[in-house]
N, C-alpha and C positions, 0 to 999 in steps of 0.2 A: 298126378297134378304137379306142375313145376312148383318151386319153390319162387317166392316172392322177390321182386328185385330187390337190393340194398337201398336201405335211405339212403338218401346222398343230403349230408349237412346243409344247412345254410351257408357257411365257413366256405363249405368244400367248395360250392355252387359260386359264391362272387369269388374265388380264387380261382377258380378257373374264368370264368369273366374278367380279370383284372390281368390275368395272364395275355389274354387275348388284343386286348386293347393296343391300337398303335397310335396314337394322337389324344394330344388334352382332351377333346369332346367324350369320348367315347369313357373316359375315367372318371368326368364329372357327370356321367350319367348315370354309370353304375355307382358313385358317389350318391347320386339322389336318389334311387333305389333302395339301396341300405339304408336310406334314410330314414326312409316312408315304412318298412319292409321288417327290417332286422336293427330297431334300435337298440337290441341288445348283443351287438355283436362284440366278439371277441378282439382281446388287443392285439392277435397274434395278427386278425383280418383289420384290424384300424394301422397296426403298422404296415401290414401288404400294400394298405392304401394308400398309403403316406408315400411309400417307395415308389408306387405307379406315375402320383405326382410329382417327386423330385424324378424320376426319372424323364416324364413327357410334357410336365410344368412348368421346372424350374422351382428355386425357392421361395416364391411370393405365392404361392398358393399352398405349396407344402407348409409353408410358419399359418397360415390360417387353419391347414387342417392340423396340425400340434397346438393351438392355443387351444381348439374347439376340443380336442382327444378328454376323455372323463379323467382317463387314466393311462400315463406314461412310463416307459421305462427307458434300459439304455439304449436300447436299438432305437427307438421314437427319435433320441439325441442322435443319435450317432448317425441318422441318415440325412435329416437338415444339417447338423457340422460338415460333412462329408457333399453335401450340396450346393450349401454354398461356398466351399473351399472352391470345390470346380468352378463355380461363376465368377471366379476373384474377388468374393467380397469376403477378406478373409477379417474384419472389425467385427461383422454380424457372424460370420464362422464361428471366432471364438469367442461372441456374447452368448450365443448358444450352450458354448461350453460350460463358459462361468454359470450360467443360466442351471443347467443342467446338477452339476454341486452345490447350488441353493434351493434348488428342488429337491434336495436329497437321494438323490438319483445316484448310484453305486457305479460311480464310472467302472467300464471294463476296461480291458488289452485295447479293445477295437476304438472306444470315445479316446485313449487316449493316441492309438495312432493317426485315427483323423484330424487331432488338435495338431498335432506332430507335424502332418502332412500341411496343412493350412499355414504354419508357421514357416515350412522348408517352402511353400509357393511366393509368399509374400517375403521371404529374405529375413523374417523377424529371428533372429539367433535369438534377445533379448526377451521376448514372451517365451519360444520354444523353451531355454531354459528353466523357465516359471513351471513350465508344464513339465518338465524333468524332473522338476523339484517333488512336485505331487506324484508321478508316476512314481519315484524314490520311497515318498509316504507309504503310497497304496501297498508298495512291496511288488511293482509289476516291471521297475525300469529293468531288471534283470531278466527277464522271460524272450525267446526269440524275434517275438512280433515287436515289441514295445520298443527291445534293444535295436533292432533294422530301424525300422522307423528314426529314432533317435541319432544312429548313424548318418540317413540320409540326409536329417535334418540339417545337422551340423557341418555333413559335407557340400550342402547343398549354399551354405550361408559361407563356407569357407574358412571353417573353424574346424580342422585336421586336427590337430592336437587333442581334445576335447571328442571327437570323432573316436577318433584311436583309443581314448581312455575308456570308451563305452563299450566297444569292440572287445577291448582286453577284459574287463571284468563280468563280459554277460556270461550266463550258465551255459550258452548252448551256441553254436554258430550253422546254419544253412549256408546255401549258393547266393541266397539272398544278400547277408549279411558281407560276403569277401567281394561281391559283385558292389554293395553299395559303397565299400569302402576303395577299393581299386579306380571305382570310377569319380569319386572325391578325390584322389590322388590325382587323375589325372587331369583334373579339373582346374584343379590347383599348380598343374604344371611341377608339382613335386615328383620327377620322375624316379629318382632314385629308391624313395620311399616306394612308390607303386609295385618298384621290379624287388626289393626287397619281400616286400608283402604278398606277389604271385610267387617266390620264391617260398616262402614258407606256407603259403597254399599246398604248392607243391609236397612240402616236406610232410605235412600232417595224411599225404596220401587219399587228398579228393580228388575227386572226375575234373578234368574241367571242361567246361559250358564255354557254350559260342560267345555268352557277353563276358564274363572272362577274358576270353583269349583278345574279344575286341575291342576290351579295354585297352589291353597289355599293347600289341601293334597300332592302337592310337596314339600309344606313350611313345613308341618307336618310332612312329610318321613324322613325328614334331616336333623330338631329340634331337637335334643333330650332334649332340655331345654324345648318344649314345650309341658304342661301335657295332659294327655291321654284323659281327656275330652272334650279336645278341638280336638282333633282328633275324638273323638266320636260323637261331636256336628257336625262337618263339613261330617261327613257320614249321619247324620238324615238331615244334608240341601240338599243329594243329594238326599235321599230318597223323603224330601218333595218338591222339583222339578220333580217330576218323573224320574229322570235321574239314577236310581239304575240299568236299563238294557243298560244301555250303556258301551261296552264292556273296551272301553277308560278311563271311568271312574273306571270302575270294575278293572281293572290293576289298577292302579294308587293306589288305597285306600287297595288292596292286598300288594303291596308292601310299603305303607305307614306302616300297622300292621306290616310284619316280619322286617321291620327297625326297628319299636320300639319294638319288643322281643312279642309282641301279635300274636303270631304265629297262636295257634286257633282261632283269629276271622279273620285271613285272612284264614285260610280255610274252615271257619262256610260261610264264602263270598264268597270264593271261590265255594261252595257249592248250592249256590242259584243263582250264574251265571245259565240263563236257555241255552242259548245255545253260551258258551267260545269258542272262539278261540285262533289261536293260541299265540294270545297277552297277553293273560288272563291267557295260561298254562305257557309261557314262566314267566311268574309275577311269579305265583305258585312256580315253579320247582326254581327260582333264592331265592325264601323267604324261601324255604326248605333249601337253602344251607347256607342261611347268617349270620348265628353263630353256626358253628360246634362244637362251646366249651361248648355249652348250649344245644344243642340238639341232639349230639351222633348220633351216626353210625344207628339207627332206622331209624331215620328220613332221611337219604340219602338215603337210600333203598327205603321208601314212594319216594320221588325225582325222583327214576331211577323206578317205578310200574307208576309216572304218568307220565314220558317220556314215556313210553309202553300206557298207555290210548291214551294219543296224537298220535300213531301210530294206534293205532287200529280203531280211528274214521276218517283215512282217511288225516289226514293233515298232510302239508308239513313242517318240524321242519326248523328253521332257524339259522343264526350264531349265535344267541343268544340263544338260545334254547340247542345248543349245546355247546357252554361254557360254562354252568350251567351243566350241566349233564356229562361234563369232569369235572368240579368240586367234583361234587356230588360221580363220581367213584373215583375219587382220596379220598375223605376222607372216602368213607365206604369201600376203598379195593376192591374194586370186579373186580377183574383181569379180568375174560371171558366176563362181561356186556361190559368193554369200549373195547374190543375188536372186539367187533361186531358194538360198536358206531363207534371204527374208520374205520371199513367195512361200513357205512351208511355215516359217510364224502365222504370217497373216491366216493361212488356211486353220492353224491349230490354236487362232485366236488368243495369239501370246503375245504379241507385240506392247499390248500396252501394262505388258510386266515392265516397273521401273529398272532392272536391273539389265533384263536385256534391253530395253528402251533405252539405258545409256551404252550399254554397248555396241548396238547399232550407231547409234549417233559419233561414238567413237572412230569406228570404222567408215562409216560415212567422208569425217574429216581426216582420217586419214589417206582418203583416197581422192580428197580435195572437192566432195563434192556437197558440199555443205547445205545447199539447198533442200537437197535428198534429207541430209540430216536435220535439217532444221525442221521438213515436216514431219519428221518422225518424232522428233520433239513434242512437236503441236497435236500428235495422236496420244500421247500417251496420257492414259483416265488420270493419271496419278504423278506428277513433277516435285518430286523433294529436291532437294539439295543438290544431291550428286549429278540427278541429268542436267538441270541447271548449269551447274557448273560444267561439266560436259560438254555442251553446248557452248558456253562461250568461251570456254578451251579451243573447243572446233571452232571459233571465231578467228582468236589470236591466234591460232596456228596456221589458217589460212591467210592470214593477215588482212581479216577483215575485224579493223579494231573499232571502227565507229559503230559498229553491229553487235561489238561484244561490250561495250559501255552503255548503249539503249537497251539490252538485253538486263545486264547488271542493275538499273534503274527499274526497270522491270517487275525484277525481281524482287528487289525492297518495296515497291507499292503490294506487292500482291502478301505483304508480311514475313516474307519467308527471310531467316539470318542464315547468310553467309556463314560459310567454315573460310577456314586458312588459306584453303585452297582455291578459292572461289577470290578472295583477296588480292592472291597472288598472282592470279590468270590478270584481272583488272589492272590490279597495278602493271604488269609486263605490256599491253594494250596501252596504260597512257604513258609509259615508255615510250613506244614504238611512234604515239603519236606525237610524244614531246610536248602535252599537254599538263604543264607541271601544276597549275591550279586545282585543275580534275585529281592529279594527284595525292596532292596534299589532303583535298576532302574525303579522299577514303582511304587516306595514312588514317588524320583523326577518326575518320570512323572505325575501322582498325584498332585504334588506342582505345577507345571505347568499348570495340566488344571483349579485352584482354587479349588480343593476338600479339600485341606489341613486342610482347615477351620474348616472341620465337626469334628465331636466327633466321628464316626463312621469309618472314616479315620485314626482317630488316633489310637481309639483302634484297629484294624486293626496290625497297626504297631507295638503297644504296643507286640501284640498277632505273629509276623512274628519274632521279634526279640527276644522275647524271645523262644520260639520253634525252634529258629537258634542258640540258646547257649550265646546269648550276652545280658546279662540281664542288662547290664551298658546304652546300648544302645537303651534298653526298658523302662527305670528309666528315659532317660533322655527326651525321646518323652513326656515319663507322664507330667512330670516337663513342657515341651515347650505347652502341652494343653492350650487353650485359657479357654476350660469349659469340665469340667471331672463330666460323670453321672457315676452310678455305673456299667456300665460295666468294664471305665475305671480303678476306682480304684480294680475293682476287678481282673483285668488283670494286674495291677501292682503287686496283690496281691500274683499271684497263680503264676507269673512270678517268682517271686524270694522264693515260697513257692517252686518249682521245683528243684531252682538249690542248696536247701539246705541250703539258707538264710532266717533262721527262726528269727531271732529276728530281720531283716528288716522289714520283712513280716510283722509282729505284730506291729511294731511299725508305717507302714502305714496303719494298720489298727485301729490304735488308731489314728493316724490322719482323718482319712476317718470318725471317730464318730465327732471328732472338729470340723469338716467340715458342721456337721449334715446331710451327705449323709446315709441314708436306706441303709442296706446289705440286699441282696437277699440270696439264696442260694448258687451262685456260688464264693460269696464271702466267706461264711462258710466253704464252701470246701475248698477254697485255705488253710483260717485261719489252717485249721483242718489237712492239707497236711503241712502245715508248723510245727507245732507241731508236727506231727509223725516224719516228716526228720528229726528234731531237737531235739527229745527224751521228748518234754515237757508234760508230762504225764496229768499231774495234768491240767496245763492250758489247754489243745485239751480237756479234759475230763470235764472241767468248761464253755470252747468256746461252745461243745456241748450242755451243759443243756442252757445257752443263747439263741442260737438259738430255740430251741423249747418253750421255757418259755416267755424269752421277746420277741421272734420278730412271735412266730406263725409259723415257719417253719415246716415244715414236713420233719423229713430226710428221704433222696433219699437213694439208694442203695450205690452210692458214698460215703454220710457220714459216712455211718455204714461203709465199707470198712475202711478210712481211721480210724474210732475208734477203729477196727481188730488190722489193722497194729501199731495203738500208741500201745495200749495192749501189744500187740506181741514184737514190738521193744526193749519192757522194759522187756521183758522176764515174761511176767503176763499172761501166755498162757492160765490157766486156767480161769482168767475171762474174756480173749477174748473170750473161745468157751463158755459161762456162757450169755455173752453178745450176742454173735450169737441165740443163743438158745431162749433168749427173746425178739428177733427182729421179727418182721412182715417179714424178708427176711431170715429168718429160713431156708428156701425151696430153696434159688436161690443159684448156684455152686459159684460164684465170691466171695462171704464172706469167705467160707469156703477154698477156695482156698490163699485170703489172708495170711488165719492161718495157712494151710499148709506150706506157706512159711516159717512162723517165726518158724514152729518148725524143718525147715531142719537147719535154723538159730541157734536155739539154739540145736540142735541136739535131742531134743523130740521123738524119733523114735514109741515108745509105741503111743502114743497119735497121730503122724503124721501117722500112718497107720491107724486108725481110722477116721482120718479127712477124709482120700484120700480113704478108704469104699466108706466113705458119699459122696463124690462129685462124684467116678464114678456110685454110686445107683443114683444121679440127670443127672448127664452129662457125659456115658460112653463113648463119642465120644470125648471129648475134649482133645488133644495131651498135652496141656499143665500140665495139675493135672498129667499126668503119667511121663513127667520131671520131676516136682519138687519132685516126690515121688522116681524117679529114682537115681536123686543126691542128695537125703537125704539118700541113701541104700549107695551111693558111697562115701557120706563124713563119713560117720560113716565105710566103710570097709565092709560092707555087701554087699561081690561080688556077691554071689548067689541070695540074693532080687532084687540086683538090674539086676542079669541076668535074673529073673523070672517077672519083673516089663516091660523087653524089650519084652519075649516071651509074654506077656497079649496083650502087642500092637499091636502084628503083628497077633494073633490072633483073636482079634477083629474089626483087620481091620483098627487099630487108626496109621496114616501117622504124625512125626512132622513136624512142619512146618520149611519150609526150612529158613535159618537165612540169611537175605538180611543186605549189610551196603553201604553207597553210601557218598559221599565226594564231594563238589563244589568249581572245578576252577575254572579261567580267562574261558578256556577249553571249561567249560561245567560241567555237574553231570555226575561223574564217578560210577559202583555202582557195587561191589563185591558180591561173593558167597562162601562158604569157598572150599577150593581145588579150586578156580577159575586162570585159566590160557588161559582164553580167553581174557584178557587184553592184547590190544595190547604193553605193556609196560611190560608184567608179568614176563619177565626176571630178570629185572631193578627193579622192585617188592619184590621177593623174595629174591635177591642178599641184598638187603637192612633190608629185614625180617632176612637174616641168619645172616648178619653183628649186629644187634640189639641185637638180643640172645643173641650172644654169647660176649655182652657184659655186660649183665645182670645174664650171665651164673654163674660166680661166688657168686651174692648175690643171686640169687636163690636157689642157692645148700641150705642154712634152711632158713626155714621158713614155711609157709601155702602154697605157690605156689609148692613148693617141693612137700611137702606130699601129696597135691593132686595130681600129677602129678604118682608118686611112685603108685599109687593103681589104674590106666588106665595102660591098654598094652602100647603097644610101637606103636599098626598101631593106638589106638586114641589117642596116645600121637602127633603123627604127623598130624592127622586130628585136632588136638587141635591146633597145634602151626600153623596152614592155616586158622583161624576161619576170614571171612571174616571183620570183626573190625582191625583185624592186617591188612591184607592186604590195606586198606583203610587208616591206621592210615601209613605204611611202603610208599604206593606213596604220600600221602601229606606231609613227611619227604624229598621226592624227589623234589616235587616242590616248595613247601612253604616254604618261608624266616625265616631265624633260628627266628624273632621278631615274625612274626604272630601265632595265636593259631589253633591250629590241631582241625579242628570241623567232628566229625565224627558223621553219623545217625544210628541206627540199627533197625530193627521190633521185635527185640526179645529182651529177659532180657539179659546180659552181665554173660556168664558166670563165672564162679568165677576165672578158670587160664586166663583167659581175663583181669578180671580184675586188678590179680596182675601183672600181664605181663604189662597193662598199667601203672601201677604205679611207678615201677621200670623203664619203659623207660622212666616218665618224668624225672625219677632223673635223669636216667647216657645219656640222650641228650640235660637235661636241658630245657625240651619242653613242653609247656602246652598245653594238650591233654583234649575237649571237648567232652564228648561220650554223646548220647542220646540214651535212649534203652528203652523199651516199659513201662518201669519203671518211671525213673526220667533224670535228667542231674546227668552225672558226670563228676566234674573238678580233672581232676591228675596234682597234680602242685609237684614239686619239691619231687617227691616220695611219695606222698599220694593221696587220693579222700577225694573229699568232703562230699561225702555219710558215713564216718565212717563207712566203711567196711561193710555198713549193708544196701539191698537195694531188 
């Protein structure tokens, strides 16, 4: 006869049921069970249960089953501390605790490492230490568990020092303890300490483990003070641990190399991975992109060939994967690859991750197609800050600024604050549009949210107010700077090189040497913009040899331009084109175009038909070289050149560009077109345009405004006298107070009976008229410009 089966306990019986259990229901069942069933069950099975609930409950049902318990001990504590640690409610974490030593309850190692752990999630150095103090009491701070924990507490809070003393006096040290400390070093950015302390790892003669070593080459990724040997030594320590095929590792020391600019031996490593995932591509593809200025458009290519390997061998790319390789097409250009990556978001249902969401957007505007980015904008679940700004970044860059100020507006109703960044974009936007009112209200807002501070802020302003025509108001931002790098002064610089204040200019550029601030290039430009507005030959012509001789600059296309235009202003046309001729930008249309101007200026016709050859054999499409060539035929009387200079255009298909001028009220930004009579004021407009005339009509009859006017018919005499700068300048005569100044913007150069037309109306209204035009500022004050006629 067999023998009988074993009892099987009560105990034994809901532990195995409680084992079983995958969901609240099924705990709270076998909860009422025991209820009904076994109310004298044991504490070892009332703590099993406790554990089923904080593990499938959370701690709101686990503190009801510990109030309801007969009888508790440590573990009872120790699993509610340790549950709600995890749910972040680290206040109830450690009422528990305190709770738990008024109970009388004999904290162990474990209640005190969970309090440890609660303290190191929530940043509390200040309680942690409280709980030091006690663990000190008990006689535990010294044991291996108590002393790690205490470690990581401390290194977690970023108290090393104190970290270290715990470390140095505990009885006993594990992988635990030199892994918790290593990686507090490196946390802390103390690297020297970190390599110290794997150094004496070393010497005591332990193993070392993978998180070890990945500490150590996370301290070497983001060193750059730390030399390359010691990054090579710490790759031969993985190698002599056998850890060289562990894929964790292999990332890590991949991207160690392309942080420190060893690009081929993270892919000589990259190369002996035997079988990479996609931890170890993603290392790859992010090391190929980490200094575009060092390794050119090649190497993003290689990037987006092993994006394509990583697809061909089956695996699944991640958000990181693909933020690298959004990177990657954005700097090698390659329009149709990231269009197909962004067909592999959409499939992998990533798009509306904000981080690629602003990188898309990024890429979008980079490739000017901002539409595309703007609905990617509007797909994404989630718009903080960064796409935001993103986004009207990709506005101002495509220079659509009235889209990046309604966007900005936007943005503050929907509550979100701006960063620095987002400030900076707007203000560059009302720059562009010379809307100085819009500016000013989100300088103060600025000063309100403390950005004011920055140097990035300021220039900013420096750069809104002067591109808004108020260069007094851009001087004085300078002047209020707490600390001015060279953007700064070189935005003072160029500020007042624009409006024709040359010997300002130079003389804060002689300050800016006092100062011993570095000029960059854009500081030469201004200098060298100053000198040409200013006629000073000699000195723009001495500014230049400086820049290339003492400071190593390379002139840009810019500076040659502006040593075109000094040339040309002084009437020294031939060793401008002398000059052109011996420049590396020989080839590009915008030098030559310069000179084109100065010779409609000086009247050059022989040698400006020549120039304007050369620039339509480079750039037969460009509307502007066949103006300048057109009103060099019309200042000189050459009605048929210049009637045959109009039949070339329409022939070759060349459209000019239509002349836009825009004005900012109380209102809003007004913005004309010439012959424009869709203003709803346009009555009021021109009634005030004809009144103006024909108050200038009599000093007009001699002069230059005359004569040119005498050699156009009468239907472009009338289209002249609608050119949209009048109109602009005729309604801000309507609404602006006879004190304030007429700030008017244009996209084109000002033509010439524009100009005199301006001039004459500061005098006979007595009104200072600020024009900006694709050129320079020009101030007409009291019947002149500041430009000397020559622009």
């Amino acid at each position: 006869m067999p023998p009988p089966p074993p009892f099987v306990s009560m105990d034994a019986f809901y532990l195995h049921l409680l084992r079983s259990c995958a969901a609240l229901p099924h705990v709270a069942a076998v909860h009422a069970h025991i209820a009904r069933a076994h109310p004298a069950a044991s504490l070892f099975l009332r703590n099993s249960l406790l554990a089923a609930y904080c593990r499938l409950g959370g701690p709101l049902p686990a503190a009801r089953l510990l109030d309801e318990m007969p009888r508790r001990n440590s573990v009872s504590f120790n699993l509610l501390i340790d549950t709600y640690s995890r749910a972040g409610l680290a206040d109830h974490s450690l009422g528990t605790f305190a709770r738990a030593r008024v109970s009388g309850v004999k904290a162990d190692r474990f209640t005190y490492a969970a309090a440890l752990a609660t303290c190191s999630r929530a940043g509390d150095v200040r309680t942690g230490k409280a709980v030091h103090a006690l663990a000190v009491l008990e006689g535990l701070s010294k044991g291996v568990f108590v002393s790690n924990s205490l470690i990581s507490m401390y290194a977690r809070c970023g108290e090393m020092d104190e970290a270290r003393r715990v470390f140095d006096v505990a009885d006993e040290h594990d992988d635990v303890s030199w892994n918790s400390l290593l990686s507090g070093y490196v946390r802390a950015g103390a690297r020297e300490e970190m390599l110290k302390v794997f150094a004496l790892m070393c010497r005591c003669g332990l193993g070392w483990n993978s998180f070890a070593l990945g500490s150590v080459i996370k301290c070497c990724s983001s060193g750059v003070d730390i030399a390359g040997h010691i990054a090579e030594a710490v790759h031969g320590c993985v190698v002599k641990a056998g850890l060289d095929t562990d894929v964790f590792l292999a990332s890590a020391m991949i991207d160690m190399y392309a942080k420190r600019g060893a690009l081929s031996n993270a892919v000589a490593l990259f190369k002996l991975v035997q079988d990479p995932n996609v931890i170890v591509f993603n290392a790859m593809i992010a090391g190929f992109c980490r200094d575009e200025a060092a390794v050119g458009k090649e190497v993003m290519i290689e990037a987006l060939n092993l994006y394509s390997e990583l697809l061909s061998r089956g695996m699944e790319p991640t958000e990181f994967t693909f933020s690298s390789v959004l990177r990657a097409c954005n700097l090698a250009g390659e329009l149709e690859f990231w269009k197909q990556v962004h067909g592999q978001l959409l499939k992998h249902s990533l798009q509306g991750d904000d981080y690629i969401g602003s990188a898309l957007i990024d890429l979008y505007s980079n490739s000017g197609c901002t539409e595309d980015g703007y609905r990617c904008f509007r797909s994404l679940y989630k718009q903080d800050i960064v796409t935001w700004t993103s986004m009207i970044s990709g506005f101002v860059q495509n220079e659509l600024f009235e889209k990046a100020l309604r966007l900005f507006q936007e943005l503050l109703c929907y509550g979100l604050k701006p960063d620095l960044f987002t400030i900076s974009s707007v203000m560059n936007a009302c720059a562009s549009l010379a809307v100085a009112r819009t500016g000013e209200q989100i300088q103060c807002f600025a000063t309100k949210s403390g950005f004011n501070r920055f140097s990035v802020m300021g220039n900013s302003c420096i750069h809104m107010y002067a591109r808004s025509g108020d260069v007094d108001a851009a001087t004085l931002r300078f002047q209020e700077m707490e600390s001015r790098d060279v953007v700064s002064w070189s935005a003072v610089i160029s500020s007042h090189a624009q409006h024709g204040c040359a010997k300002d200019a130079l003389r804060i550029f002689n300050e800016m040497m006092d100062a011993e601030v570095v000029p960059n290039e854009i500081t030469f430009l201004g200098v060298l913009t100053a000198c040409s507005h200013g006629g000073l030959v000699d000195e723009g012509l001495g500014y230049y040899e400086i820049m290339k001789m003492e400071y190593g600059l390379a002139p840009t296309i810019k500076h040659c331009t502006c040593v075109v235009d000094l040339l040309g202003r002084a009437g020294r046309l031939g060793d401008a084109e002398a000059f052109i001729r011996d420049s590396v930008f020989r080839d590009d249309p915008v030098v030559w175009r310069s000179l084109l101007a100065s010779c409609r200026i000086h009247g050059d016709i022989e040698r400006g038909q020549l120039v304007a050859d050369r620039i339509m054999e480079l750039e037969p499409t460009s509307s502007a070289s066949y103006v300048i060539l057109y009103n060099m035929y019309l200042d000189a009387g050459e009605l048929s050149l210049a009637s045959k200079t109009r039949d070339l255009m329409k022939e070759r298909g060349v459209k000019k560009e239509p002349g836009l001028s825009w004005i900012e009220l109380k209102s809003g930004v007004h913005s004309f077109v010439a012959g424009d009579k869709s203003h709803p004021e346009s009555n009021a407009i021109y009634e005030k345009l004809a009144d103006m005339l024909s108050k200038i009509e009599k000093v007009a009859s001699t002069g230059d405004a005359s004569r040119e006017s005498n050699d156009i018919s009468s239907r472009e005499q009338n289209l002249e006298g609608c050119h949209s700068e009048k109109l602009a300048v005729a309604f801000g005569m309507i609404h602006l107070p006879q004190s304030a100044p007429i700030r008017v913007l244009k996209n084109l150069r000002v033509c010439r009976d524009c100009h005199s037309t301006m001039k004459l109306i500061s005098g006979s209204e007595n009104r200072e008229i600020i024009l900006r035009d694709a050129i320079r500022f020009h101030h007409f004050r009291g019947g002149a410009c500041s430009c000397g006629d020559y622009w």
